[in-house]
C-alpha positions in Angstrom: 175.4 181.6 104.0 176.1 185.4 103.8 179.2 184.2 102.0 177.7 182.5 99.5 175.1 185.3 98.6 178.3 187.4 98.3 180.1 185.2 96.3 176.5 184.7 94.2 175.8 188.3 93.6 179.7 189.4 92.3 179.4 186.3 90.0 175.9 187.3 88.6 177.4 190.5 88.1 180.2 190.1 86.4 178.7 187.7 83.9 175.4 190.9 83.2 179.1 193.1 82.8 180.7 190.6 80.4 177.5 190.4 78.6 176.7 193.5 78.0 180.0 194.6 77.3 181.5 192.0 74.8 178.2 190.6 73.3 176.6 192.6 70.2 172.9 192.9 70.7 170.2 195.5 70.1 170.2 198.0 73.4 166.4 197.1 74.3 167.7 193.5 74.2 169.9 194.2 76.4 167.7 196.5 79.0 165.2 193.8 78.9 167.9 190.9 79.8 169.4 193.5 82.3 165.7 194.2 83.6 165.4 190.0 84.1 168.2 189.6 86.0 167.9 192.1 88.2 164.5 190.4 89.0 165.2 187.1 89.7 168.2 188.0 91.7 165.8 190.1 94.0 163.2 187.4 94.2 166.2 185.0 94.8 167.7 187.6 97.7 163.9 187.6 99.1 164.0 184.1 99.2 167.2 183.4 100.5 167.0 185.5 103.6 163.0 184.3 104.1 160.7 186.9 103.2 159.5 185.5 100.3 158.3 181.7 100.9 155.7 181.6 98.3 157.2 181.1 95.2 159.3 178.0 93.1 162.6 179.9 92.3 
């Protein structure tokens, strides 16, 4: 399980790097999209290691 949030968490950021790095947008596009991810990966972290049982993600 540990593994897998590892493996979860390089991916996610890699793909934020590769976005923000090779695809032209306006920078508050970009702090908002940076903003959302960072978000729902700590909701999903919460989730995954059960302190947040609550909510649908």
């Amino acid at each position: 399980m540990l593994i897998n949030i590892i493996v979860v968490l390089v991916v996610v950021g890699i793909l934020l790097w590769l976005i923000n790095t090779y695809v032209p947008m306006d920078g508050k596009i970009k702090s908002i999209l940076n903003a959302v991810v960072v978000i729902v990966v700590i909701l999903w972290l919460l989730k995954a290691f059960g302190l947040l049982s609550g909510v649908g993600i």
